[in-house]
N, C-alpha and C positions, 0 to 999 in steps of 0.2 A: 250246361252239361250236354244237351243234342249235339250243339255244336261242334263240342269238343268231340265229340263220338263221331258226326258226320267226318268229321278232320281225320281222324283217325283212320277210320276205313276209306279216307280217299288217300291218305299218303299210303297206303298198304298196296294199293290198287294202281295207283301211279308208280312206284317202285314196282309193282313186278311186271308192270309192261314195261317198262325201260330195262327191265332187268332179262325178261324172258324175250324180249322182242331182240338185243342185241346178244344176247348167251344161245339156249334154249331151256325149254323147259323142264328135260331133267338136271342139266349143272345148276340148276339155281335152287337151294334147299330155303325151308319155310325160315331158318334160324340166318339164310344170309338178307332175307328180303325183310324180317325185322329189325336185322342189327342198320339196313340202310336206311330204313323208313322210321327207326329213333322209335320202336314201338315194341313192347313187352310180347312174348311169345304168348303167355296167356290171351293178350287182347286180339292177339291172331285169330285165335281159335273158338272167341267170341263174338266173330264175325262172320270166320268160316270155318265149316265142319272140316277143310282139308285146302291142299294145294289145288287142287283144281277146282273145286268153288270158288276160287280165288283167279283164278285161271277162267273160266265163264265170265264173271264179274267185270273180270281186264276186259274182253272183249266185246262185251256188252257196251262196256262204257268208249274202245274202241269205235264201234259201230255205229251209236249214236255222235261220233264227231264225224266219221264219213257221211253219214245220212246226210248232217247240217250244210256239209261241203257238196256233194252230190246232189243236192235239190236245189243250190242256184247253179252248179256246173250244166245238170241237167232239164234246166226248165222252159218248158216249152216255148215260152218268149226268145229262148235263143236259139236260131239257127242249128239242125242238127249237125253241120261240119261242125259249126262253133266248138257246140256240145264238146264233141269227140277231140279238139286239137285242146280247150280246158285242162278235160279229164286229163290228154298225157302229161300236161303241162302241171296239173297237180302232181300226177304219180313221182316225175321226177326231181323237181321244187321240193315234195316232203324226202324224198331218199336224200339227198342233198344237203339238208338239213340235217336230218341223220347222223350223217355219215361226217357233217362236222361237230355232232355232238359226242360221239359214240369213236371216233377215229377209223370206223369200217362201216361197209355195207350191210345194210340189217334184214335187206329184202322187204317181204309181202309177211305182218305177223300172226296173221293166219292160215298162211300158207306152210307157214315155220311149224307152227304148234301143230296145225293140222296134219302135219306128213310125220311127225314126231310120234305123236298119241292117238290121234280119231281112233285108231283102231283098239285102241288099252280103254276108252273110257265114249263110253257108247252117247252120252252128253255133249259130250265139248264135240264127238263127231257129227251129232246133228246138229249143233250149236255152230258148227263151221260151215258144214252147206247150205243152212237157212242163209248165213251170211251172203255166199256164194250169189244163192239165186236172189236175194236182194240186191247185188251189186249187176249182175247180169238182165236186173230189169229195166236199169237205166240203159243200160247199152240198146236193148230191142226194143223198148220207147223210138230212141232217137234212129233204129235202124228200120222202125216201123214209117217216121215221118220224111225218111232218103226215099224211100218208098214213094209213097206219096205224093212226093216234089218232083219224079221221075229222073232223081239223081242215080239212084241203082236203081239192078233190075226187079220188074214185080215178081219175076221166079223165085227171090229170094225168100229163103225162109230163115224170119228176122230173130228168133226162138233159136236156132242153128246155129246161127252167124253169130249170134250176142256170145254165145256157150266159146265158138271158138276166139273169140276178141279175146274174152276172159282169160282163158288160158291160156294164150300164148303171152299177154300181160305177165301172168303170174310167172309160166316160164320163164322169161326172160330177170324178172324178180330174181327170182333163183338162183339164175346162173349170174347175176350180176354179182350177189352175197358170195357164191362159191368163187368167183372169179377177183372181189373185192375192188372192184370196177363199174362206172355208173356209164360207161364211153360209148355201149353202144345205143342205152337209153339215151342220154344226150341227142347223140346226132343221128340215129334211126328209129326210134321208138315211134313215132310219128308217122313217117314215113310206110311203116310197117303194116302199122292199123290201118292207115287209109290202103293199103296193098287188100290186106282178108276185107276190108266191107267191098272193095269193089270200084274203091274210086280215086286210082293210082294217076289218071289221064288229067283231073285236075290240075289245073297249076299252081305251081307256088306262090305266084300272085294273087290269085281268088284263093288259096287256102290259107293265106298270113295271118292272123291276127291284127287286130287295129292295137294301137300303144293307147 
């Protein structure tokens, strides 16, 4: 019986990330993310008080699958350029995906939800920057050890730089989903990043990836 229960609230939770993450969060009503998830409205509701309990939950569970991905991208056994060309290399590999599951661009899904409602529902809006600054710690971890390596400069303030990585990632997220276009991630997303941390002079040969 647990299990059946576990099963239950994870096909609810899995449908409405797929479902909010390619829609958004208000097209998608509680009665269309049961009818896909093969699960009775009542059992919705005895899960969660509402759509956006439902809505945290997606994201949470979001968050802990970046963590898992984030903690060997960014682990300090690897090289902080490494780190950085990974990360972009994840961002665009999962849109990618996406985008041949879903037939469009879906962007960044907490950047979606987040610009949708943080401001209707005062939860999911702390619930979105805690994310934030979780994801931007890994960046000034690795912008702390460029540091260090006297790859950038020590003027830098790595707390600064991480914030603007961040969002101009996100930005471009965005306009990719509104543009329904992955073209300029592909071929400059990379490129870009290493522009804002400071380390554009590198070459292409010392920034490659090994196969």
């Amino acid at each position: 019986m647990a299990r059946s229960a576990n099963n239950t609230k994870q096909k609810l939770t899995d449908v409405a990330r797929e479902l909010i993450w390619s829609e958004s969060y208000n097209a998608v009503s509680v009665d269309e993310i049961c009818k896909k998830a093969g699960v009775q409205k009542g059992s919705f509701y005895h899960y969660f008080p509402s759509k956006a309990h439902l809505a945290l939950e997606t994201m949470d569970s979001c968050m802990e699958e970046t963590q898992a991905v984030y903690d060997d991208i960014f682990s300090a056994a690897r090289p902080p350029l490494e780190r950085f060309q990974l990360m972009v290399k994840h961002v665009v590999d999962q849109q990618k995906e996406i985008l041949a599951e879903q037939g469009h661009v879906c962007g960044c899904p907490f950047a979606t939800l987040g610009s949708e409602i943080a401001a209707q529902d005062e939860n999911i809006g702390k619930k979105i920057v805690n994310i934030c600054a979780r994801k931007t710690a890994y960046y000034e971890a690795a912008l702390d050890d460029l540091i260090a390596e006297g790859l950038i400069s020590k003027k830098t303030n790595a707390a600064v730089k991480a914030d603007e990585i961040f969002s101009f990632i996100i930005g471009q997220l965005i306009m990719a989903r509104i543009k329904n276009d992955l073209g300029f991630l592909e071929k400059n997303l990379e490129s870009a990043v290493f522009n804002l941390i400071g380390i554009a002079d590198v070459s292409s040969k010392d920034k490659k990836l090994t196969a």
